[in-house]
C-alpha positions as CSV (number, residue, x, y, z in Angstrom):
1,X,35.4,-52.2,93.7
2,X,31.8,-54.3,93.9
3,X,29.7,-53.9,96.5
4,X,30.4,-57.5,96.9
5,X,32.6,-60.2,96.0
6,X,32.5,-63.0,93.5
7,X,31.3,-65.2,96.9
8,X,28.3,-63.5,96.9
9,X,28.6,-61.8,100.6
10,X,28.8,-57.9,101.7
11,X,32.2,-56.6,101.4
12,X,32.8,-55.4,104.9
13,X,35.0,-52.8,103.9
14,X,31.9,-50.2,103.1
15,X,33.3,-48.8,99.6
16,X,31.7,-45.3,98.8
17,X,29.0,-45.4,97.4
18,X,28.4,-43.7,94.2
19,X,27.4,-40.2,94.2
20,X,24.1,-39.3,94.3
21,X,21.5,-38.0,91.4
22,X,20.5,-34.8,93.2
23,X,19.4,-32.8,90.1
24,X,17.6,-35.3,88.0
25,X,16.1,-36.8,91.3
26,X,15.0,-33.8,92.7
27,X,13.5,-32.5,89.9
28,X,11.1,-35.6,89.5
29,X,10.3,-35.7,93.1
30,X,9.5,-31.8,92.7
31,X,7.9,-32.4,89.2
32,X,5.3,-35.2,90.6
33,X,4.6,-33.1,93.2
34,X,3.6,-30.1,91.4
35,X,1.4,-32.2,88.9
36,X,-0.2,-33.9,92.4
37,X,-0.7,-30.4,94.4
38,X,-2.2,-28.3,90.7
39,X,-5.3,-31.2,90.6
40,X,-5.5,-32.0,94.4
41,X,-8.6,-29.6,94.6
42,X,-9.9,-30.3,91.0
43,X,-12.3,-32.4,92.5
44,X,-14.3,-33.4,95.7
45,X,-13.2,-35.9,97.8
46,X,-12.7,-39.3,97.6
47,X,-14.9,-42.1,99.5
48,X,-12.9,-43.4,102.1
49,X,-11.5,-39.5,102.6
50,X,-14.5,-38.8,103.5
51,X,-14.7,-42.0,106.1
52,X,-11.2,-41.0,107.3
53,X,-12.9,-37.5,108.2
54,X,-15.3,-38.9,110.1
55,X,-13.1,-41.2,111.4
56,X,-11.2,-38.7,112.9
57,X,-13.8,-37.4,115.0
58,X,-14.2,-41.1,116.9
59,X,-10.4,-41.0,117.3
60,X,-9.6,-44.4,119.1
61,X,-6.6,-46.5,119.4
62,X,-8.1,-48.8,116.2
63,X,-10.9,-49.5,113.8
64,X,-12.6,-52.2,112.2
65,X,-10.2,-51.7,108.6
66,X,-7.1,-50.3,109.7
67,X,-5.2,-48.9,112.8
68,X,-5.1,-45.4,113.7
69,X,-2.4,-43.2,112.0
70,X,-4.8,-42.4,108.7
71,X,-8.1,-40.9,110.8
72,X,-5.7,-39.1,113.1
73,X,-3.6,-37.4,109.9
74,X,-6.7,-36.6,108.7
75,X,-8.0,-35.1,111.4
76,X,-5.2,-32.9,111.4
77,X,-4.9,-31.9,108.1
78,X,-8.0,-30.9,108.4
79,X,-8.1,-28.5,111.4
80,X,-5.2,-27.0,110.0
81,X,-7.1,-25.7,107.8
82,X,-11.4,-26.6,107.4
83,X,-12.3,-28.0,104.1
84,X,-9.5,-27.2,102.5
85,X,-8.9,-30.0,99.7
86,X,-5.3,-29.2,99.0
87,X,-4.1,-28.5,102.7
88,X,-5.8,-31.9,103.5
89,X,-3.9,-33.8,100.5
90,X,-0.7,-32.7,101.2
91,X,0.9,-35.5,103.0
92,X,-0.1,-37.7,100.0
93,X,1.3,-35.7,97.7
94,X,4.9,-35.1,100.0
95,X,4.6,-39.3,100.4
96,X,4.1,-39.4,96.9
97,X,7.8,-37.1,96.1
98,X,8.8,-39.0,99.1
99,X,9.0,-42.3,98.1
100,X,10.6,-41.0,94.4
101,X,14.0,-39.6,96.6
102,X,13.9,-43.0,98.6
103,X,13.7,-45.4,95.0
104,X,16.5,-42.9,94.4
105,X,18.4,-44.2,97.6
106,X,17.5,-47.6,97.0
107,X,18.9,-47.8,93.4
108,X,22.5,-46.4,95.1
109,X,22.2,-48.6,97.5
110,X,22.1,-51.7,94.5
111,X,25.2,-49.8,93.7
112,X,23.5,-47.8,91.1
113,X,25.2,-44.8,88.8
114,X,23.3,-41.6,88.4
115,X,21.6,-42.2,85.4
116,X,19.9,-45.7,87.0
117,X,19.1,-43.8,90.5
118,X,17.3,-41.4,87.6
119,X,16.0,-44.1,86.0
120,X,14.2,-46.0,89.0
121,X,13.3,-42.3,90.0
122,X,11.5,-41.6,87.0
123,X,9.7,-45.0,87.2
124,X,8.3,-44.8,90.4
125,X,7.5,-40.9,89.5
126,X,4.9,-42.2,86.7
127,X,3.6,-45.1,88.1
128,X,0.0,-44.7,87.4
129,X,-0.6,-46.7,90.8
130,X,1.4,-44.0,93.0
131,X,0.5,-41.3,91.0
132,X,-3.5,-42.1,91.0
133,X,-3.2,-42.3,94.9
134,X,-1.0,-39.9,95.2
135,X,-3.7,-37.0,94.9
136,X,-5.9,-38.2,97.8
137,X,-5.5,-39.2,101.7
138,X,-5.2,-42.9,101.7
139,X,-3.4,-45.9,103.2
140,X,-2.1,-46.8,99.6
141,X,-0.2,-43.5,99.5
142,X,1.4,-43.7,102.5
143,X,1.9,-47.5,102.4
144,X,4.6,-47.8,99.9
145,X,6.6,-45.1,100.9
146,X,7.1,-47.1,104.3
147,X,7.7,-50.3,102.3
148,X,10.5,-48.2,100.5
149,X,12.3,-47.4,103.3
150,X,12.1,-50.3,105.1
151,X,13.9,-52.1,102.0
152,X,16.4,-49.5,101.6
153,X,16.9,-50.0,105.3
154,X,17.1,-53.9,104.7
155,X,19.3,-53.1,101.7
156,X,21.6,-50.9,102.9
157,X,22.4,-53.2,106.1
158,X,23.4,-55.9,104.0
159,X,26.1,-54.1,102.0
160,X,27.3,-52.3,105.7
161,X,26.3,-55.1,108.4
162,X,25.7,-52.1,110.4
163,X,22.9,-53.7,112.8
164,X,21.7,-50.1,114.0
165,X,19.9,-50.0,110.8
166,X,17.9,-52.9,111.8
167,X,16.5,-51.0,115.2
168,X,15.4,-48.5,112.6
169,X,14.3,-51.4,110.5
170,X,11.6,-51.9,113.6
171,X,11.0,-48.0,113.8
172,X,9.7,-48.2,110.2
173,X,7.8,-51.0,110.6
174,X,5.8,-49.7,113.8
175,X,5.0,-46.3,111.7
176,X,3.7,-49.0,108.8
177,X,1.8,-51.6,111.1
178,X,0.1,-48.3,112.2
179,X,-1.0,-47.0,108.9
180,X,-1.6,-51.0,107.5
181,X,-0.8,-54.5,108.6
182,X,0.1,-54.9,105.2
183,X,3.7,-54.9,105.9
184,X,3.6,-58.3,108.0
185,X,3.4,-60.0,104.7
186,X,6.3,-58.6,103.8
187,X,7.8,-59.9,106.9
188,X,6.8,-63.3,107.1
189,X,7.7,-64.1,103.7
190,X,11.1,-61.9,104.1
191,X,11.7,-64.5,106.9
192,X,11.5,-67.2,105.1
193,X,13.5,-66.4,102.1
194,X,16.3,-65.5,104.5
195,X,16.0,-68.6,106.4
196,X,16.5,-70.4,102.9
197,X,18.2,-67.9,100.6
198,X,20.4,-66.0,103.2
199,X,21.7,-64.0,104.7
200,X,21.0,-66.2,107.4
201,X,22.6,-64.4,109.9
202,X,20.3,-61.7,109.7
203,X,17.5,-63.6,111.5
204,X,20.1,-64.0,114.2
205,X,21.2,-60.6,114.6
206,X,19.9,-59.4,118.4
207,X,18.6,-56.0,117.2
208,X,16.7,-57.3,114.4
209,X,14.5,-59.0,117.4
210,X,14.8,-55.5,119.5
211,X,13.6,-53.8,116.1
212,X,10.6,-56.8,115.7
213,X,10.1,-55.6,119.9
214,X,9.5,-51.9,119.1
215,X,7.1,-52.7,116.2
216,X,5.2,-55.1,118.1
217,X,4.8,-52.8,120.9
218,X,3.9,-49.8,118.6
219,X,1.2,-52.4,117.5
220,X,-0.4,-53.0,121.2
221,X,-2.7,-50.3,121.5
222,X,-4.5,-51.3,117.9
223,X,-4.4,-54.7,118.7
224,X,-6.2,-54.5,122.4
225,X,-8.9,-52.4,120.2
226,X,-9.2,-55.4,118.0
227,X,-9.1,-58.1,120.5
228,X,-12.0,-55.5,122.5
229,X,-13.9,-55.6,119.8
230,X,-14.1,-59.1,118.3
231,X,-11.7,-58.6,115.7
232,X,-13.2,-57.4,113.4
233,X,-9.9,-56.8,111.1
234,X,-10.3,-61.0,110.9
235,X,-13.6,-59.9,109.4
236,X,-12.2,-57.7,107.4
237,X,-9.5,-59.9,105.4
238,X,-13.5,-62.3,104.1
239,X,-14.8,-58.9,103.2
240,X,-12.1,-57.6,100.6
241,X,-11.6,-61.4,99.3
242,X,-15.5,-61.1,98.3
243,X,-15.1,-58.0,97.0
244,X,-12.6,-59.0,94.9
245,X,-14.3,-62.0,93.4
246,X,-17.2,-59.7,92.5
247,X,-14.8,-57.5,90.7
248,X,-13.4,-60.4,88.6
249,X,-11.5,-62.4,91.1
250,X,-7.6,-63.9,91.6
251,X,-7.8,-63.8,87.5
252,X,-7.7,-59.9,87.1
253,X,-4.9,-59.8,89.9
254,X,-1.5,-59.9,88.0
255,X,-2.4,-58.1,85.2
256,X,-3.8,-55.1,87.2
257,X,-0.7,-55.4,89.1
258,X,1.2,-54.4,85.7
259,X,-1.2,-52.0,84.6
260,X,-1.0,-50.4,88.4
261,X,3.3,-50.5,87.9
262,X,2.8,-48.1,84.5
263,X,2.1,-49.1,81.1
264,X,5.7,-49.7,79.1
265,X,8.5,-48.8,81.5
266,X,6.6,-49.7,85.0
267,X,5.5,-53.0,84.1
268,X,8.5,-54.5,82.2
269,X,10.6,-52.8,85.2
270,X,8.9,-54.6,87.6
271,X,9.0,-58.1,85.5
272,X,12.9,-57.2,84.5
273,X,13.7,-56.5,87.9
274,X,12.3,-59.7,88.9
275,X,14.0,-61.5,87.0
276,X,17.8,-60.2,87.6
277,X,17.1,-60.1,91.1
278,X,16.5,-64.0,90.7
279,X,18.9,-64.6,88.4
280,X,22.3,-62.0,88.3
281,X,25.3,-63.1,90.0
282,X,26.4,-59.2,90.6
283,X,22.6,-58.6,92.9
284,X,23.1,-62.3,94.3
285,X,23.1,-61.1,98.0
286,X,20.0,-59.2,97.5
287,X,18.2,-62.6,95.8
288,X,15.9,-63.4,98.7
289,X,14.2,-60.1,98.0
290,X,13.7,-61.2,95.0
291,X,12.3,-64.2,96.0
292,X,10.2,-61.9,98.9
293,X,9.2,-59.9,96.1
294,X,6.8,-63.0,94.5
295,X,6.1,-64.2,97.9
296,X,4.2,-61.1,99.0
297,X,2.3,-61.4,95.0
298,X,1.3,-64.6,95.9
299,X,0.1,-64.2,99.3
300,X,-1.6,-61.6,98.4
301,X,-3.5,-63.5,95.3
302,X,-4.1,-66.9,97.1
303,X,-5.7,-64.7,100.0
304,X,-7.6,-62.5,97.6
305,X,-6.3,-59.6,98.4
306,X,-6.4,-56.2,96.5
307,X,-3.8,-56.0,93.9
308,X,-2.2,-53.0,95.0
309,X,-1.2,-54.3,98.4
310,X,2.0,-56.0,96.5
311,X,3.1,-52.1,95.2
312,X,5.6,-51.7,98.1
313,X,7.7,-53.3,96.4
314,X,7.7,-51.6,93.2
315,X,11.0,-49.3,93.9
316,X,13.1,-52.3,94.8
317,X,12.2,-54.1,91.2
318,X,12.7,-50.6,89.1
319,X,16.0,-50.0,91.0
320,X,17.2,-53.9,90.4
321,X,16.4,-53.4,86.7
322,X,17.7,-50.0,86.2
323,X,21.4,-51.3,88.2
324,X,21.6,-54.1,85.8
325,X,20.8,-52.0,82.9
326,X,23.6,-49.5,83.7
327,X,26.1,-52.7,83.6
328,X,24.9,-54.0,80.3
329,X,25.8,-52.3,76.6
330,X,23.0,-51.8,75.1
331,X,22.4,-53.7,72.1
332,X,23.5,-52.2,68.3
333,X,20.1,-51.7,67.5
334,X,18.9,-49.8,70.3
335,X,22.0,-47.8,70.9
336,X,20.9,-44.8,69.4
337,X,17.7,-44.6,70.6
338,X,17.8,-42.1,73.5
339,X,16.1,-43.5,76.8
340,X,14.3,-40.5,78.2
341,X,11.5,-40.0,75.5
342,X,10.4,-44.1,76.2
343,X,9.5,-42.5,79.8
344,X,8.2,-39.3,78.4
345,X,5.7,-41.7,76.3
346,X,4.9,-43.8,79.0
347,X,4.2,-41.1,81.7
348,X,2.0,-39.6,78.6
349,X,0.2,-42.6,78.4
350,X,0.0,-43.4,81.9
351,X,-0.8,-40.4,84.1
352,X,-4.2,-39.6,82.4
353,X,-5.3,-42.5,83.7
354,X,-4.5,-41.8,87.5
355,X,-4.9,-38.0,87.3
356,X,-8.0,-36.0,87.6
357,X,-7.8,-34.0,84.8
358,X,-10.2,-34.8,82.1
359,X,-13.7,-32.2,82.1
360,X,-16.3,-33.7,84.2
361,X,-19.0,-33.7,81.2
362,X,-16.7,-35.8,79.5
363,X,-18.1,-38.5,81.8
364,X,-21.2,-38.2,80.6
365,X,-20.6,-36.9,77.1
366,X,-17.6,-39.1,76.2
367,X,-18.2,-42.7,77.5
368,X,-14.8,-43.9,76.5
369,X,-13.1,-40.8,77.5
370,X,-10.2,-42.2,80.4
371,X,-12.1,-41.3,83.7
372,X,-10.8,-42.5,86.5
373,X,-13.8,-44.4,88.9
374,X,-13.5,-41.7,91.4
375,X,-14.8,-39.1,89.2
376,X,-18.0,-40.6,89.2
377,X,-18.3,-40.6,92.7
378,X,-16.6,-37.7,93.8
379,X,-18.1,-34.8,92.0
380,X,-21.5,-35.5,93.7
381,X,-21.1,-35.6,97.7
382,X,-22.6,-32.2,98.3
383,X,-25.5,-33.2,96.2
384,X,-26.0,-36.0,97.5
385,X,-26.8,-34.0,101.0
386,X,-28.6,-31.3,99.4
387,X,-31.1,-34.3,97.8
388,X,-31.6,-35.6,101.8
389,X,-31.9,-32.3,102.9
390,X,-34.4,-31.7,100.7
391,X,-36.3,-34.8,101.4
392,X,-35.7,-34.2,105.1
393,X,-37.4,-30.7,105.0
394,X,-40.4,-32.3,103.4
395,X,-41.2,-34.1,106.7
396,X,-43.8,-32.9,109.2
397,X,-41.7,-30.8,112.0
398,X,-43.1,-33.5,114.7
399,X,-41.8,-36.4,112.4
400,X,-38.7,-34.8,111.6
401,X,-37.4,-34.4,115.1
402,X,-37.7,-38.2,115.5
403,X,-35.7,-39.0,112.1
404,X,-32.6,-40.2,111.6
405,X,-30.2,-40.8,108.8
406,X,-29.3,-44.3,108.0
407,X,-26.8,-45.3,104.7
408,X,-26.3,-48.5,102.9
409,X,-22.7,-47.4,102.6
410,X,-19.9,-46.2,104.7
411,X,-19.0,-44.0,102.2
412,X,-22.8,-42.5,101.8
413,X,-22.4,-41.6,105.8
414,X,-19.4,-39.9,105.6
415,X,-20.5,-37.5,102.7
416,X,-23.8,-36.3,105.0
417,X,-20.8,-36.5,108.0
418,X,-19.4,-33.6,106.0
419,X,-22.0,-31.7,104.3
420,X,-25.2,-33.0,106.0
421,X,-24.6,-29.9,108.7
422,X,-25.0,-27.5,105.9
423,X,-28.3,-28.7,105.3
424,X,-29.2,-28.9,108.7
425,X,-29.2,-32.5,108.6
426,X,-29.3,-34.5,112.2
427,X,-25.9,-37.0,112.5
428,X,-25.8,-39.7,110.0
429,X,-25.5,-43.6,110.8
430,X,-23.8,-46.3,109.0
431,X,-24.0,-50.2,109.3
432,X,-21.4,-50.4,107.0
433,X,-17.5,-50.7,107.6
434,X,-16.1,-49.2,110.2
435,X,-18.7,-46.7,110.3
436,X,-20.9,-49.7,112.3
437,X,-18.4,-48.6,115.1
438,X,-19.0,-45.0,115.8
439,X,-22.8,-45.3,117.4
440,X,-26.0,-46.0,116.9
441,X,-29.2,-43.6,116.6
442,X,-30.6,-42.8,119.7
443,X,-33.7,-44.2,121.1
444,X,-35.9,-41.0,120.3
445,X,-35.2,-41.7,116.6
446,X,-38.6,-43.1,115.7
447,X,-38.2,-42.8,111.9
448,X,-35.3,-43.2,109.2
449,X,-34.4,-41.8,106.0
450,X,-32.1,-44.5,104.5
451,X,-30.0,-44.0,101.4
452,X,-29.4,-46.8,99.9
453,X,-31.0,-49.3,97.1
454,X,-31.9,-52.1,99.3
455,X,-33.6,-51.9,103.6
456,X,-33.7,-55.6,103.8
457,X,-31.8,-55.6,107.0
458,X,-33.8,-52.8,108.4
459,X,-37.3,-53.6,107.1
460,X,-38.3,-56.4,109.5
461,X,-37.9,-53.6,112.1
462,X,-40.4,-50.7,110.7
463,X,-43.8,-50.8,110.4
464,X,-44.1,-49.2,107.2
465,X,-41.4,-48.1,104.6
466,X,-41.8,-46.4,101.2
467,X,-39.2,-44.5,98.7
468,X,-39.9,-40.6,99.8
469,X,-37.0,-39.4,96.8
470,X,-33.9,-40.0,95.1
471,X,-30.4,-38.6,95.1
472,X,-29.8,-36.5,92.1
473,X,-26.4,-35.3,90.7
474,X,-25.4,-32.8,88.8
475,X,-23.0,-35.3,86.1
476,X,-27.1,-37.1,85.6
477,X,-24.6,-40.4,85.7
478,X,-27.4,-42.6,86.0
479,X,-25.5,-46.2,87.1
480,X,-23.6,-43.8,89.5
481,X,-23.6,-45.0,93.4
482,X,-25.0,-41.3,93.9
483,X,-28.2,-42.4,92.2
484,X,-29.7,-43.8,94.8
485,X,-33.3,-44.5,96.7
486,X,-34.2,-42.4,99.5
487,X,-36.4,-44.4,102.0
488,X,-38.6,-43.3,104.7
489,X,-39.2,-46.2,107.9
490,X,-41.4,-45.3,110.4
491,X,-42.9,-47.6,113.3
492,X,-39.6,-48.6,114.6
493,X,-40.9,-51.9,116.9
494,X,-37.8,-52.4,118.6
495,X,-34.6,-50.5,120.7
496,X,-32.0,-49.7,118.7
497,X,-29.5,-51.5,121.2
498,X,-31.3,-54.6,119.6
499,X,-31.6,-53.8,116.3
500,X,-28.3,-51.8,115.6
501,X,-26.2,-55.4,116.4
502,X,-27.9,-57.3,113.5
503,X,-27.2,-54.6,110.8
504,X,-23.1,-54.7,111.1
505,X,-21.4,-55.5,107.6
506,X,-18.3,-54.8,107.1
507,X,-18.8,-55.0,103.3
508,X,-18.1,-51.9,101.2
């Protein structure tokens, strides 16, 4: 029997579902993990890791870029077990396996055989976007997982009509409003396609609206912080959009969204999926997701977002195309051809990319080796606080007591955050981000080192400035953001309660 009938609505009578792919599934969620936890330590950490770090020790109810779930996990991962790269990555890497068994569930919740539950596994296993992000502590790990199961969640209570799954529906969100506010695009635009689409009865469904209750209360303590402090997340949204014009703009945005699904089987699966989700009478019901699907794309695009904020809903568009495959004969010509080595080749192709495990003189030696941009910065943090500590030594003792450490970047800060104590380094400041948020230097500070190319902001406020050294790294990378000026401003001519307010930029 069909999950639903030629009319296009649920058939209330629940037929089983089909059984689930526990082997196949199981495996890939196991096999993506073990790749993920062998390179977690293969390299330092990443940027905003080392901002999340820091992060956690100003634990507050919200921050300038996101709420408070990321710097809190981090924080404990991290006194679980100090400095340990692996402990710290692993609810990436169990998010990552996570959201495999949930595409899984998703796919048998389209009504999906085995083999299609396998196949939507195995695409969301090699995405090179999940799988790149998968080895490091971020919001765009943990992200799409929660997108995931809030769909399955959405998908599941259209088959059933069982409107308990839409209180969890508002459980899910709240954990996802916490890590991102992402997910209210996915909500505003779900509303709309509903409203026009259907099912329209879902937007008058009484626990839908307790479920929207718990995630907006989940959400007050992160918004009070926002509305206390000028909300800066408002700030936030101009800052990404002129970031991503500087890195080619609205232009670059669909086809990195592809490339971010997986070369071969990730991007057509998201394209295919689109499109039988629009168009097949059997996934009819689920249509407006389909429809939600392009909405988020193009909210995200017109608003110049990052590209990889659409990727939650990657695991609905592979299981959509791997259900309709399963009910279509494969043409003559391709009958033969097994499917499994097209997503061998494509994870071959792909994963490179997003893993760290090229050399690292290959980033010097092989320019157009595949190295993934984190490389470059990674592999230099604690050489980029030897080169201050070695510049701050220099200083006369009397000088040096009265010095404090300024960066350009946020993610500059939280490298000296982490390894400026092993070179005795005093606490290091940030104008940057959300590091802007976490103090200023104290009044005794009479002098700054600042790392960074450029100390327009801070120059009107010094007497005298001059370049004292450089950061060096061990790759020699010279373009690398490591490579950078060290400055020395003395003469400070006004209090840092003054001056500290006109530095903020929440730029990268």
């Amino acid at each position: 029997m069909d999950a639903v009938t030629t009319a296009g609505a649920p058939n209330r009578a629940d037929r089983a579902l089909p059984g689930f792919a526990c082997r196949p599934v199981a495996l890939l969620a196991a096999g993506i993990a073990a790749v993920l936890l062998a390179t977690a330590g293969r390299y330092g950490y990443f940027g905003d890791e080392l901002y999340f770090l820091a992060a956690g020790k100003h634990l507050s109810w919200g921050y300038a870029d996101q709420p408070a779930v990321l710097p809190a996990l981090a924080r404990l991962m991290n006194s679980l077990a100090p400095g340990s790269l692996v402990v710290f990555r692993i609810p990436a890497v169990l998010a990552t396996a996570a959201g495999v068994i949930c595409t899984a569930l998703l796919a048998r919740e389209l009504g999906g055989e085995r083999k299609a539950q396998t196949r939507a596994a195995a695409a969301y296993a090699i995405c090179g976007q999940f799988a790149g992000s998968g080895h490091y502590l971020a919001t765009s790990t943990v992200d799409p997982l929660l997108w995931t199961i809030a769909i399955w969640l959405l998908v599941r209570w259209i088959r059933t009509r069982q409107d308990n799954l839409l209180l969890w529906l508002g459980v899910v969100t709240a954990v996802a409003l916490n890590v991102k506010f992402l997910i209210g695009a996915f909500w505003a635009v779900t509303a709309v396609t509903a409203l026009v689409f259907g099912p329209r009865d879902l937007l008058r469904r009484p626990k839908l609206w307790a479920g929207a209750g718990i995630a907006a209360l989940a959400c007050v303590p992160t918004l009070w912080w926002q509305a206390a402090n000028g909300w800066p997340q408002l700030g936030m949204g101009d800052a990404v959009s002129r970031e991503v014009a500087e890195a080619g703009g609205r232009a670059t945005f669909v086809p990195a969204l592809l490339a971010g699904a997986g070369l071969v089987i990730g991007a057509l699966g998201v394209l295919y999926g689109t499109a039988v989700l629009l168009g097949s009478a059997r996934l009819r019901p689920y249509r407006f997701l389909g429809w939600t699907a392009l909405g988020v794309a193009a909210v995200f695009l017109v608003s110049g977002g990052r590209f990889y904020y659409a990727a939650g809903t990657f695991g609905l568009l592979w299981s959509a195309a791997a259900v309709h495959l399963q009910e279509r004969p494969p043409a003559r010509w391709w009958r033969w051809v097994p499917t499994w080595p097209v997503f061998v080749l494509s994870a071959l192709y792909s994963l490179p990319y997003a893993l760290p495990v090229w050399p690292a003189h290959w980033l010097v030696d092989h320019p157009a080796a595949p190295h993934p941009a984190y490389a470059l910065e990674e592999a230099g943090w604690p050489d980029l606080a030897a080169s201050v500590g070695t510049v701050y030594r220099t200083l006369p003792p009397d000088q040096r007591t009265h010095t404090t450490l300024v960066t350009a970047g946020y993610w500059q800060a939280g490298a000296l955050d982490r390894y400026g104590p092993e070179q005795g380094l005093p606490e290091a400041y940030s104008a940057s981000r959300g590091f802007w948020y976490f103090g200023r230097p104290g009044d005794d500070a009479d002098s700054v080192l600042f790392v960074g190319r450029d100390p327009a902001k801070l120059l009107p406020h010094f007497r005298t400035s001059r370049v004292v050294g450089e950061v060096d790294n061990r790759l020699g990378v010279p373009n690398s953001s490591r490579h950078l000026p060290i400055w020395l401003l003395s003469g400070r001519t006004g209090g840092w309660a003054e001056i500290w307010p006109q530095l903020k930029d929440l730029k990268a």
